[in-house]
C-alpha positions as CSV (number, residue, x, y, z in Angstrom):
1,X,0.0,0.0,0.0
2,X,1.5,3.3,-1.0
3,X,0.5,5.6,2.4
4,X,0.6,3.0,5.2
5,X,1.7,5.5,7.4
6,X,-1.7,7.6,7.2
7,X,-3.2,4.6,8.5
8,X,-1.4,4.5,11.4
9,X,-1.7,7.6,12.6
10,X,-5.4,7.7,12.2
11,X,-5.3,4.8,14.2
12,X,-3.0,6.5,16.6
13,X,-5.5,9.3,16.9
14,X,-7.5,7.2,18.8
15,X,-11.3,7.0,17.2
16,X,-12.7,6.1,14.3
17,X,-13.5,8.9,12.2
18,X,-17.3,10.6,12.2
19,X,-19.2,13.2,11.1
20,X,-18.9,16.6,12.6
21,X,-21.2,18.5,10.2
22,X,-23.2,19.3,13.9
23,X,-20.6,20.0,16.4
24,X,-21.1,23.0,18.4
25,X,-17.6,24.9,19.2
26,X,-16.7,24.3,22.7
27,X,-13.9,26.0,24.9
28,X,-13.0,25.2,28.7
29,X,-9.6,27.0,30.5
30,X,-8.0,26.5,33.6
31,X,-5.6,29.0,35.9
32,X,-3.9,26.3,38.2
33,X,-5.2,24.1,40.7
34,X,-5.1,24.6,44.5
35,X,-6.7,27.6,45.6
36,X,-6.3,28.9,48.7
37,X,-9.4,30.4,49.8
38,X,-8.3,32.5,52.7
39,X,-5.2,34.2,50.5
40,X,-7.6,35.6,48.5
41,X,-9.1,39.1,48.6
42,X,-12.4,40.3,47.2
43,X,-10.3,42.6,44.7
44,X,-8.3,39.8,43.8
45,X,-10.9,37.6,42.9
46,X,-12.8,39.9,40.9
47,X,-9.7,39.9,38.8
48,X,-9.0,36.4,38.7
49,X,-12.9,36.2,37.4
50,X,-12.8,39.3,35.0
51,X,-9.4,37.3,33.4
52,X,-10.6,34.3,32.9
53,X,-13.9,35.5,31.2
54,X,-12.2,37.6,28.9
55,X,-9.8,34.6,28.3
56,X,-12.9,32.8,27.4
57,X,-14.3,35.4,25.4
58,X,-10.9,35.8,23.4
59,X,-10.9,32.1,22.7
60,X,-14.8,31.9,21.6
61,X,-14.4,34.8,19.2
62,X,-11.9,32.4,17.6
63,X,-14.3,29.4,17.6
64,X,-17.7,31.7,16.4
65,X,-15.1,33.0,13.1
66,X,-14.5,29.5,12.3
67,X,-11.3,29.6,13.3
68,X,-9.6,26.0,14.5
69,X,-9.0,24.6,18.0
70,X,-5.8,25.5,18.1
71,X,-6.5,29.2,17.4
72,X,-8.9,29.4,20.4
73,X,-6.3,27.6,22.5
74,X,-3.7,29.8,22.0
75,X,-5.8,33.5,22.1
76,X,-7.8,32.0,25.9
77,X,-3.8,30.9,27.0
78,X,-2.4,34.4,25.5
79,X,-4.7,36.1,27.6
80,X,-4.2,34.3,30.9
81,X,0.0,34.6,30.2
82,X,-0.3,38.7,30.0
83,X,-2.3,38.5,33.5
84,X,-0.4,38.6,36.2
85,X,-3.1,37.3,38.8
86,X,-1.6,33.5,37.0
87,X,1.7,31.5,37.1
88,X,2.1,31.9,33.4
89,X,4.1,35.0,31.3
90,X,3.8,37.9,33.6
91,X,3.4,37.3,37.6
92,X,5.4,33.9,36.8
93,X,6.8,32.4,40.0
94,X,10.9,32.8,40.9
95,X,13.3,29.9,40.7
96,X,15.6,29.5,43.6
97,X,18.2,31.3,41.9
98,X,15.5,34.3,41.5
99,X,14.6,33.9,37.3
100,X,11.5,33.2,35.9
101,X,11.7,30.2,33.5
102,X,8.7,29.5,31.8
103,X,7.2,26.3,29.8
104,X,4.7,26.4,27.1
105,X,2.9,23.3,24.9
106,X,0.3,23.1,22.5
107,X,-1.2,20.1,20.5
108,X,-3.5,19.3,17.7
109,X,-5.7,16.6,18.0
110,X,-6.6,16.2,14.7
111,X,-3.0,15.8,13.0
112,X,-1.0,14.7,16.5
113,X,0.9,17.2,15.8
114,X,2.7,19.4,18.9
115,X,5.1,22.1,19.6
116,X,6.4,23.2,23.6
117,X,8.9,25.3,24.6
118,X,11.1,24.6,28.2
119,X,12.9,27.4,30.7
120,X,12.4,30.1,28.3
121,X,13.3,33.5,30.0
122,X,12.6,36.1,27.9
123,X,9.7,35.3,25.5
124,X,6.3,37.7,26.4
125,X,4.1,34.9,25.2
126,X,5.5,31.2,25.6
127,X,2.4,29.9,24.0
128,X,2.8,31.1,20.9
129,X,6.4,30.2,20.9
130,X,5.0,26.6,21.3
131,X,2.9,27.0,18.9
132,X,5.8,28.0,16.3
133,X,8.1,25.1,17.0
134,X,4.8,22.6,16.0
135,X,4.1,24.6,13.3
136,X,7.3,25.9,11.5
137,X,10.6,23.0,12.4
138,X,10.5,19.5,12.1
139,X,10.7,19.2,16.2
140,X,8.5,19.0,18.7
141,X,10.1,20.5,22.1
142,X,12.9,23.6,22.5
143,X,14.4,24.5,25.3
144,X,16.3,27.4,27.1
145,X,18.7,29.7,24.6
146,X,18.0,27.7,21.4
147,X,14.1,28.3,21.6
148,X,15.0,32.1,22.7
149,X,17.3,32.0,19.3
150,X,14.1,30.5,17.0
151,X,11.7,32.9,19.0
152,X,14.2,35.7,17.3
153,X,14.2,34.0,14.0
154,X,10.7,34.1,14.0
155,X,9.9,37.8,15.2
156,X,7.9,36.5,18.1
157,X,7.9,39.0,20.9
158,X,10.8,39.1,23.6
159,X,11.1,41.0,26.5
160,X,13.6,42.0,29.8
161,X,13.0,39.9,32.6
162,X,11.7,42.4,34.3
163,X,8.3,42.4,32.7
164,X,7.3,39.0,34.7
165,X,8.3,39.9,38.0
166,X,5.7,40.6,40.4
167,X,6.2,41.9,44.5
168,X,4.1,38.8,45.5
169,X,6.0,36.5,43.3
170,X,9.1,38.3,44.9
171,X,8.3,38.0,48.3
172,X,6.9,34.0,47.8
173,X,10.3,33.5,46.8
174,X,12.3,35.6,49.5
175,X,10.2,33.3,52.6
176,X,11.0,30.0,50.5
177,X,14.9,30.9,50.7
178,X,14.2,32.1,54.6
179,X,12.8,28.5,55.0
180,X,15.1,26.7,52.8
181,X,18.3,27.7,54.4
182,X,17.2,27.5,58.3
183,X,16.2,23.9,56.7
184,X,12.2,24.0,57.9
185,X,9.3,23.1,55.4
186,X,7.8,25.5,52.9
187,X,4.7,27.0,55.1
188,X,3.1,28.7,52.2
189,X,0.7,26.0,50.6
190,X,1.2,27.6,47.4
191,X,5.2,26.8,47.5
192,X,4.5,23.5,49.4
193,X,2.1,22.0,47.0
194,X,3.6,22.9,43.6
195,X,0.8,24.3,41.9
196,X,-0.1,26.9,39.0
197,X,-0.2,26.6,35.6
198,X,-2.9,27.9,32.7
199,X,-4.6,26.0,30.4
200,X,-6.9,25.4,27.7
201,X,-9.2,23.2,25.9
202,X,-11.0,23.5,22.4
203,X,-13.1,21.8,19.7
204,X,-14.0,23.4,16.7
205,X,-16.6,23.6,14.2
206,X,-15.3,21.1,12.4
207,X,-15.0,18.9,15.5
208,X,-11.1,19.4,15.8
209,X,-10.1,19.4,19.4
210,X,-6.8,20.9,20.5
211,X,-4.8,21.5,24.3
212,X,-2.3,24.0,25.3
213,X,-0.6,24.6,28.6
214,X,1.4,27.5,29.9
215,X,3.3,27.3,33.0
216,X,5.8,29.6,35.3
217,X,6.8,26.0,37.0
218,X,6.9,25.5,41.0
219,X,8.2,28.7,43.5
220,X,11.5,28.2,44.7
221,X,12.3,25.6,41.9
222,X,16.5,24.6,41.4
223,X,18.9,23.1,38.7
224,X,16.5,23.9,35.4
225,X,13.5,21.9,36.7
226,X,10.9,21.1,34.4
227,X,7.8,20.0,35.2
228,X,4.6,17.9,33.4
229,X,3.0,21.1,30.9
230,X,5.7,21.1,28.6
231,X,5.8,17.6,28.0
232,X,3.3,16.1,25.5
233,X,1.5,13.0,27.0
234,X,2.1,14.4,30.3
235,X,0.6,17.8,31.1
236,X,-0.4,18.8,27.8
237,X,-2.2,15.8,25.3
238,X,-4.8,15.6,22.5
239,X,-6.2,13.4,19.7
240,X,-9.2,13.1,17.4
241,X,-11.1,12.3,20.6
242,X,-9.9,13.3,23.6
243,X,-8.3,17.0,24.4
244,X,-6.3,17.5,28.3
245,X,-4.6,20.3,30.2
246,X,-3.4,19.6,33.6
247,X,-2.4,21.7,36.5
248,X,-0.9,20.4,39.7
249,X,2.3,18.7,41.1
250,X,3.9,18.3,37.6
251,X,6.7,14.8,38.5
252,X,3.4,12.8,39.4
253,X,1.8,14.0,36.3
254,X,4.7,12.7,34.4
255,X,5.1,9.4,36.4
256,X,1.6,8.8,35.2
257,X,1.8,10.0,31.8
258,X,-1.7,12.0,32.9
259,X,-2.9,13.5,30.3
260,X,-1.9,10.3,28.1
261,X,-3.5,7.8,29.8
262,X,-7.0,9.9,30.5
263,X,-7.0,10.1,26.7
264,X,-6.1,6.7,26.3
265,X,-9.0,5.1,28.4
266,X,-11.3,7.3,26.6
267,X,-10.3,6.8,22.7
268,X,-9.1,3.3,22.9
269,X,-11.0,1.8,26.4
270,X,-14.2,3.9,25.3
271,X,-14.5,4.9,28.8
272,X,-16.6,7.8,29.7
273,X,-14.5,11.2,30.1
274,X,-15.6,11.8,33.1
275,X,-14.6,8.5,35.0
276,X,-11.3,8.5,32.9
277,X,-10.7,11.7,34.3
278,X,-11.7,10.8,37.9
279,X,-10.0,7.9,37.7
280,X,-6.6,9.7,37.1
281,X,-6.8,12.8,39.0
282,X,-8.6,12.2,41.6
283,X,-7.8,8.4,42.4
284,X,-3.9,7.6,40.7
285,X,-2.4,10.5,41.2
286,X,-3.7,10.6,45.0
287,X,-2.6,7.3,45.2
288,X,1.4,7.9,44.9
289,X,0.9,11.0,47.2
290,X,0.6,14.0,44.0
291,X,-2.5,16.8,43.6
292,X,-4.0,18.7,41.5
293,X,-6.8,18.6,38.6
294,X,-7.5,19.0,34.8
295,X,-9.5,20.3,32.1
296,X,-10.8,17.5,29.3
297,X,-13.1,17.7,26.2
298,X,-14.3,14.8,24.3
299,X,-15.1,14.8,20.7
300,X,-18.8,15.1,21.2
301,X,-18.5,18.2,23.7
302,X,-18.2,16.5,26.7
303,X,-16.6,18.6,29.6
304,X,-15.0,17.1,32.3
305,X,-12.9,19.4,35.1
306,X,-11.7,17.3,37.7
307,X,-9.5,18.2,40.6
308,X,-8.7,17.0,44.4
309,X,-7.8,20.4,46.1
310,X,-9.6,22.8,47.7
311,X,-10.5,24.9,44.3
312,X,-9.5,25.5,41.0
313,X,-9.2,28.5,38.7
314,X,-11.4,27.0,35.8
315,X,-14.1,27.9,33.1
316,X,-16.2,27.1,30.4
317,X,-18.0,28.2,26.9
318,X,-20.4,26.9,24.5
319,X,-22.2,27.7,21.5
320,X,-24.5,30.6,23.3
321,X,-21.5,32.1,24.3
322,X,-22.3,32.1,27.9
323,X,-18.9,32.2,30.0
324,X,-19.1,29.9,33.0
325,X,-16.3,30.7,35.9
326,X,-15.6,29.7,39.3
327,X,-13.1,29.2,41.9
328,X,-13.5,26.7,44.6
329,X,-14.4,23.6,45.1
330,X,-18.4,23.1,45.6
331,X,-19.2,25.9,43.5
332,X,-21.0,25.4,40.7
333,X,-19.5,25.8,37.8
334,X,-22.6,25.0,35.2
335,X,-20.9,21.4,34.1
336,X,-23.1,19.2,36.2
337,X,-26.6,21.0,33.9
338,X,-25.0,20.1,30.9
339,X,-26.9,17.1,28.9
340,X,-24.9,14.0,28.3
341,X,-23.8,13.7,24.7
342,X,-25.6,11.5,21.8
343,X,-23.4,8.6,21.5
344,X,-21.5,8.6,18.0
345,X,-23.0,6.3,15.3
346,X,-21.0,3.2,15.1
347,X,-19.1,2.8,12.1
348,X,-17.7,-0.8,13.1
């Protein structure tokens, strides 16, 4: 056969192929897992709500104009990157040695084709960086001064380090080194726990699901540490049926190949998103003593947005354009109203 290749990889995308002449655009996001309810001011929270709408609104214009998963990933992630309320682009956590380093993926479900970018320091918008290396070299992952030298190459926007620090980013940093060298436990849950990251999910009109992740990395983090959102399969994962973003302690994320395995149970087990996710986040992950949670969307629309810690910066859109935000854990966030999707018709 002349293109067995193109066999394999729609098999490697994980379903069979169906019609998507009905498919109502869908976009969910994610600002990092583990909340921390009593750090949080009513000011602050307004802002974390106001961002995340407008990251959902940026995405969905995207979606409405026809415009592909991967567009509405990168335009809800761009947003969430220039806000500094997020560990992602500006307001970026400090690594031990005081930089930010910052990690970026993005992939496209329909082609399994990806792009991520790791300990990049001076790029404004690591996404899009991500999004260059899967579109425009033969690789999928850059790293450090190299991906600073294509960034160049390609005219994507640089900036002085300065531009991502933040005085609370500062000071997180300055009481981890206080605690690190009189050799006591990080007290702030935020450095303890190794959360923040941003995230997105989207499938298109023509049913073409996507995932990107954007991450400042863990607070107080040494010797070029990177973490599960940069790594495809890990933090960051999508096929023809199954899109993920996670956010939480990124080494268990890539011990369990996370994002990976959820879309694995679902394309090839033909599990339900929902328990797939569950059954990751909130029961292996646990398990080997990791937290955290995730955005996932199936092919036919189906949002799941697991997650085991107190709250999670997360939201939704759908076709009436209604953005759905919320914080912690108990409030609703409009995905338990949602109708369960009409199977697929069976092509076997």
């Amino acid at each position: 056969m002349k293109f067995p290749h193109l066999l394999l990889a729609s098999a490697l995308a994980g379903v069979a192929s169906t019609s998507h002449a009905a498919v109502s655009p869908v976009l969910v996001i994610h600002g990092g897992a583990g909340v921390i309810r009593h750090d949080m001011t009513p000011v602050r929270e307004t802002a974390i709500r106001l961002a995340m709408t407008r990251a959902l609104q940026r995405g969905h214009a995207e979606l409405v104009a026809g415009k592909s998963a991967v567009d509405a990933v990168t335009a809800a992630i761009v947003v969430l990157e220039d806000d500094s309320n997020f560990n992602a682009g500006t307001g970026a956590v400090f690594t031990h040695d005081g930089k930010n380093e910052l990690d970026a993926a993005i992939m496209d479900g329909n082609t399994l084709n990806a792009g991520s970018v790791a300990g990049v320091e001076h790029v404004k918008n690591p996404i899009v960086l991500a999004r260059a290396v899967m579109e425009k070299t033969p690789y999928v992952m850059l790293s450090g001064m190299g991906a600073e030298a294509f960034a160049r190459e390609q005219g994507i926007e640089l900036v002085d380090p300065s531009y991502f620090r933040t005085e609370q980013r500062w000071q997180q940093l300055q009481k981890a080194l206080k605690e690190d060298a009189a050799k006591r436990p990080h007290a702030d849950e935020e450095t303890a726990k190794h959360f923040g990251t941003v995230g997105a999910v989207a499938l298109d009109a023509q049913g073409h699901l996507a995932a990107g992740t954007s991450t400042g990395g863990m607070n107080d983090k040494r010797w070029g540490r990177i973490g599960d959102s940069p790594v495809i399969g890990a933090g960051t994962y999508a096929n023809s049926g199954c899109a993920v973003s996670g956010t939480g302690w990124g080494e268990f994320y890539l011990r369990t190949v996370a994002a990976y395995e959820i879309c694995m149970k679902v394309t090839q087990m033909r599990v339900p998103l929902k328990r797939a996710t569950a059954d990751v986040i909130n029961q292996e992950i646990p398990s080997l003593g990791g937290d955290g949670g995730a955005i996932a969307l199936d092919a036919q629309g189906q949002i799941s947005i697991p997650f085991n810690t107190d709250g999670m910066y997360r939201g939704w859109i759908g076709a009436d354009g209604v953005p759905h935000v919320a914080i912690y854990g108990g409030e609703d966030d409009g995905t338990a109203e949602l109708p369960e999707p009409v199977p697929a018709d069976s092509t076997e």
